[in-house]
N, C-alpha and C positions, 0 to 999 in steps of 0.2 A: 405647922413646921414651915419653917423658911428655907427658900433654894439657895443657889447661889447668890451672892453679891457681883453685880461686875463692877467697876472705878477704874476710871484711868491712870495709868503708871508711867509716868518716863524716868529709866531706870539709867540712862548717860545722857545728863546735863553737866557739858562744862558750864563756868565762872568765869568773869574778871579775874585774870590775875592768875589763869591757870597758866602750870607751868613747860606746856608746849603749846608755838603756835595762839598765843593770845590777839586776840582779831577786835575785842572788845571793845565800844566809844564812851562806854558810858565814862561819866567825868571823875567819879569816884564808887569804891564800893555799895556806899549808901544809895547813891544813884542806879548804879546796878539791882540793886537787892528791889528796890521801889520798882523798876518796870518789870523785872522779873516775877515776883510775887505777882503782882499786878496783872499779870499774862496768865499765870496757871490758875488764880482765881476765875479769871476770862473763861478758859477753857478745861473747868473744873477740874483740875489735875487732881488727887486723891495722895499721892507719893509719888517721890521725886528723888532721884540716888545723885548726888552733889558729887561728881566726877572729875577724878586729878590725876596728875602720873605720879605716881610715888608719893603723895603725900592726901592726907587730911585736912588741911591748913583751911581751905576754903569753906570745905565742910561746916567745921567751926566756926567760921565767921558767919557765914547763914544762919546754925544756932545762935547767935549771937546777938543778930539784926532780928533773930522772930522773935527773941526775947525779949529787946529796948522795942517792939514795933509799936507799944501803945502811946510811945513817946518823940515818936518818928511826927516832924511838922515841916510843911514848907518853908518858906523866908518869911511870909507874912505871920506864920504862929497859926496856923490851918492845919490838921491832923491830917496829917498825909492818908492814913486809911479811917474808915469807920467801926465802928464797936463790932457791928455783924463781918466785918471785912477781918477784924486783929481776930474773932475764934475762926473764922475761917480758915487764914494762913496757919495759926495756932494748932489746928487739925492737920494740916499736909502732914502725913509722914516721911521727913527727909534722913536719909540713911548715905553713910558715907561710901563711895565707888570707887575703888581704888584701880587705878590703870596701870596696867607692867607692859612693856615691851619687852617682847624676851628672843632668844637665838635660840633656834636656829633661822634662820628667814626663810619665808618661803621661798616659791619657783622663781616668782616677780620679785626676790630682790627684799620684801616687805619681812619688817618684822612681825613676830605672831601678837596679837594684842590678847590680853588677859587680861578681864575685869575681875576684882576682890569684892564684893557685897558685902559688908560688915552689920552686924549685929550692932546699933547705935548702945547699948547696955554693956559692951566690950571694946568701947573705944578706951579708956584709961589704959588696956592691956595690948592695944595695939604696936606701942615704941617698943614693948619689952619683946612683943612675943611674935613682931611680924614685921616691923622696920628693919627693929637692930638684926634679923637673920638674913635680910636683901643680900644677895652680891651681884660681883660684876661678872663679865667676863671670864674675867682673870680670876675667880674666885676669891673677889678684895671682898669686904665685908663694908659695907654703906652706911657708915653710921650716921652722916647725915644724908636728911630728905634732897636738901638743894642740891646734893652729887646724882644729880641722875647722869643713865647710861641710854642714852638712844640714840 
């Protein structure tokens, strides 16, 4: 019989392109996605929660990019990663981390932060059953992600 497993998890990693506070240099997502990947292999990361304010959108593009990744080359026509490198990222398990700032603020003024951990197998049902019920304030109802309130 086997004990536990331990792996390492980083469960809030922003992206390029997230949408508070984007600090990012890289020159394009693809470029992002290449050092990024690149780093958690480094530092054998196991699963990784692709973290945003209100939305998903990044999420998806990281599925995206570990999909096309066997196809991913420098300018010269070089495969950016190697065979053992594409099952490797292939293997991260990235799950989508959804960020709310919500009221009341604390003592400091600070909003409360609340991360969402989604089930990647319940992402199609996420617009229906956890965006479109967001509100604001005011009790408006957010039907789109780009309206955020913070």
């Amino acid at each position: 019989m086997k004990g536990s497993e331990w792996n390492k998890w980083n469960l809030h990693v922003h992206t390029k392109g997230t949408n508070k506070n984007d600090q990012f240099t890289s020159s394009s997502m693809d470029d992002f996605f290449y050092h990024f990947f690149k780093q958690a292999l480094a530092k054998d990361i196991r699963a990784i929660g692709i973290t945003d304010y209100f939305s998903i959108d990044n999420y998806k593009l990281a599925l995206e990019y570990v999909s096309l990744i066997a196809l991913k080359k420098d300018d010269s026509g070089v495969d950016l990663f190697t065979p053992d490198e594409i099952i490797a990222v292939k293997a991260i398990f990235l799950f989508p981390n959804v960020e709310l700032r919500m009221m009341p603020s604390t003592g400091a003024g600070k909003l409360i932060n609340v991360h969402c951990i989604f089930n990647p197998d319940y992402m199609a049902d996420l617009d229906n059953d956890f965006f479109n019920t967001l509100e604001n304030q005011d009790r408006q109802k957010i039907f789109s992600r780009k309206c955020l309130f913070f």
